[in-house]
Structure formats: structure tokens, C-alpha cells
N, C-alpha and C positions, 0 to 999 in steps of 0.2 A: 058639748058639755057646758060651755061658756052663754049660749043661746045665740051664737050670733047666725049661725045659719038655723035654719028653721028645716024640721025633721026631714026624710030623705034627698036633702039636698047636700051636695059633696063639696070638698074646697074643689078640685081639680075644672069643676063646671064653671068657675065663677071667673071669667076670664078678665071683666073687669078690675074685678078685687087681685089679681093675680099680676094684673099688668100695673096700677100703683102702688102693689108692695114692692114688686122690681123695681120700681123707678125711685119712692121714695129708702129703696136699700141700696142703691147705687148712688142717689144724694148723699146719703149720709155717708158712705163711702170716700166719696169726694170730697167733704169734708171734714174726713180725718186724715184724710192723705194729705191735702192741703198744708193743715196744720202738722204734720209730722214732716213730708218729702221735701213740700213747696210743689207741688204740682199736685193734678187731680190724679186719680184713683186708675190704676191701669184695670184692663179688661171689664171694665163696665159695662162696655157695651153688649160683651158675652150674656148680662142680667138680663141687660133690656131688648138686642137684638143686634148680631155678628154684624159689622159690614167693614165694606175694607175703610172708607175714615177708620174708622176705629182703630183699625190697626196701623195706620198711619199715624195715628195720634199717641198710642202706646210706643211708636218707638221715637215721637219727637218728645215725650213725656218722660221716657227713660234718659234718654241724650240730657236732658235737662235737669235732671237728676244726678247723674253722673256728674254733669258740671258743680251741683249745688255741693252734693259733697265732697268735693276734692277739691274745690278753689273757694269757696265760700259758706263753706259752715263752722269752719274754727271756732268764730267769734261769737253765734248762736250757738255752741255748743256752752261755749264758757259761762253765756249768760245762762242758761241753764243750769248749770255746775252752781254759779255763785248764786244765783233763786233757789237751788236745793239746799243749802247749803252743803254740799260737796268739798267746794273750795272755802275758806278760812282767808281775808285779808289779814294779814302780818304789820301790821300796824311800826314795827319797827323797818322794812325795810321802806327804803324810799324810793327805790324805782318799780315801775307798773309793770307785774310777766304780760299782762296782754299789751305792748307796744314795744313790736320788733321791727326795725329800721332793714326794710328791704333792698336789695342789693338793684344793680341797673339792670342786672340778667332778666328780670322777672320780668321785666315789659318789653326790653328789647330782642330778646330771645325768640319767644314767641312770634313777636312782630315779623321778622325775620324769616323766620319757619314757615309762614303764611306769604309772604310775597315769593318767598322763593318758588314753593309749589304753585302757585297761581301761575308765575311764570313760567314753570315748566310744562304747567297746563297748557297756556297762551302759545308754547312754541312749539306742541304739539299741534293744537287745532291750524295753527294757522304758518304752516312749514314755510320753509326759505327757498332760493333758488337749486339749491342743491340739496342732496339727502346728508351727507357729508355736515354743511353747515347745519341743519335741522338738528341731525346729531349730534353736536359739539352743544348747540344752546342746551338741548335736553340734558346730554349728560350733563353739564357745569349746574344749570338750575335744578335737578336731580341730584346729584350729591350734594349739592348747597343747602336743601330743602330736608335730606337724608340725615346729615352731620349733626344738623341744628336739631332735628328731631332725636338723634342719639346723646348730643350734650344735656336735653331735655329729659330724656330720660334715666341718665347716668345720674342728673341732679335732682333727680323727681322728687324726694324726699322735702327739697326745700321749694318744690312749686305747692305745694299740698298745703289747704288753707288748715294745720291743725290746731285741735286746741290749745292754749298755752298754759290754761290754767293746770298743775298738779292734779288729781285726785288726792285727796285726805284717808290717810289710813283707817278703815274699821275695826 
């Protein structure tokens, strides 16, 4: 109706036309994920053609996402808030809700969590003279690795980058 194909020709034949609408539909895809996630567009590849990257990349694209928003979008949220105007500055208070003095746990905690298991990775691969002592390493850097991941998630609440700004009543 529009005249772009010319009479008995079909869209389905037009494999050209078919392959850069995919592609320019998974661009732009990718750049609205971008600007919303921080990362490109999961299962794009599904538009333009399955393969395993692709699915390799949807789940390092997810993981990275997962990080973005629970340690790192607080702050992009708020600035959002306060561009909507969502959030209202108070003009009468003097200290700033977005600047909260983080405790030593938050970097050391972590840190911690991560050498342990590495270690118990390390005293797996690479066993000692006896099974006995093999076992002793694992266990200690296994519960050591375990603890720190249970204080971690007992305090989850305060590892979580939230927002600080209020919402403003409607």
C-alpha cells in the first residue's frame, strides 16, 4: 500500500531488506539498553542470528548488570530523581542526603571473601603431602570464605548502592 514493494512481490522474499531491518532493530535495541542497563541489549543475537558468543555475552551482560544495580546505581538514580524533579532540595537543611560516610566493612569485607576462596580454590588444585593437611587448608579457607560471605549477606542491606534521595509525595 505504501508502494515500496512493487506489485506481486512479498516482504518475506526480500531477504536483504529483512536482514537490515534485524540488524538496524537490534542496534537500536542496544542503544536503549545501553542507556537504561549500562550494557547492550540481551538476546540480540536471537534478531540477527543464534550463536553461542551470543550467549556467552548475555550472561557476562547480565552479571554486569546485576553489579550495576546493586553497587552502583544509587547515585544515577538520584540524579534522575533530582532532573525529574522527583526530589525537592530543602534549602534549610545543611547536610547533603546523597553523602553517606561508608563504614571499613565495605571494602574490606569483600576483599576478604575473595582471597579466602581463591585460597581455597589454590589448596584444592594444588593438595599438600597428606589428605589430612589438604583438608585442614580447605576447611579453614572454606569456612573463612563461607563466614565472610554470610556477614555479607546478613549486612546486604548496607552493601546495596541505594538511592538516598526521598521520593516527594504526589
Amino acid at each position: 500500500r505504501l508502494g515500496v514493494l512493487h506489485v506481486g512481490q512479498r516482504i518475506e522474499e526480500q531477504a536483504d531488506f529483512e536482514k537490515i531491518y534485524k540488524n538496524a532493530w537490534a542496534d537500536n535495541a542496544n542503544a536503549c539498553a545501553k542507556q537504561y542497563a549500562g550494557t547492550g541489549a540481551l538476546k540480540t543475537d536471537y534478531t540477527r542470528q543464534r550463536t553461542q558468543w551470543g550467549l556467552i555475552m548475555d550472561g557476562w551482560n547480565s552479571l554486569i548488570r546485576y553489579y550495576k544495580n546493586n553497587f552502583s546505581d544509587g547515585f544515577r538514580q538520584d540524579a534522575i530523581d533530582l532532573f525529574l524533579g522527583n526530589y525537592s532540595v530543602d534549602e534549610v537543611e545543611p547536610a547533603s542526603p546523597l553523602h553517606v560516610k561508608k563504614d571499613w566493612k565495605f571494602l574490606a569485607l569483600p576483599i576478604i571473601m575473595v582471597v579466602a576462596f581463591s585460597m581455597c580454590i589454590i589448596c584444592l588444585l594444588m593438595a599438600g603431602d597428606t589428605w589430612t593437611e589438604t583438608l585442614a587448608y580447605v576447611l579453614f579457607w572454606g569456612s573463612a570464605s563461607f563466614g565472610t560471605f554470610a556477614i555479607i549477606l546478613y549486612n546486604g542491606k548496607d552493601f546495596v548502592d541505594a538511592p538516598k534521595l526521598v521520593q516527594k509525595e504526589k
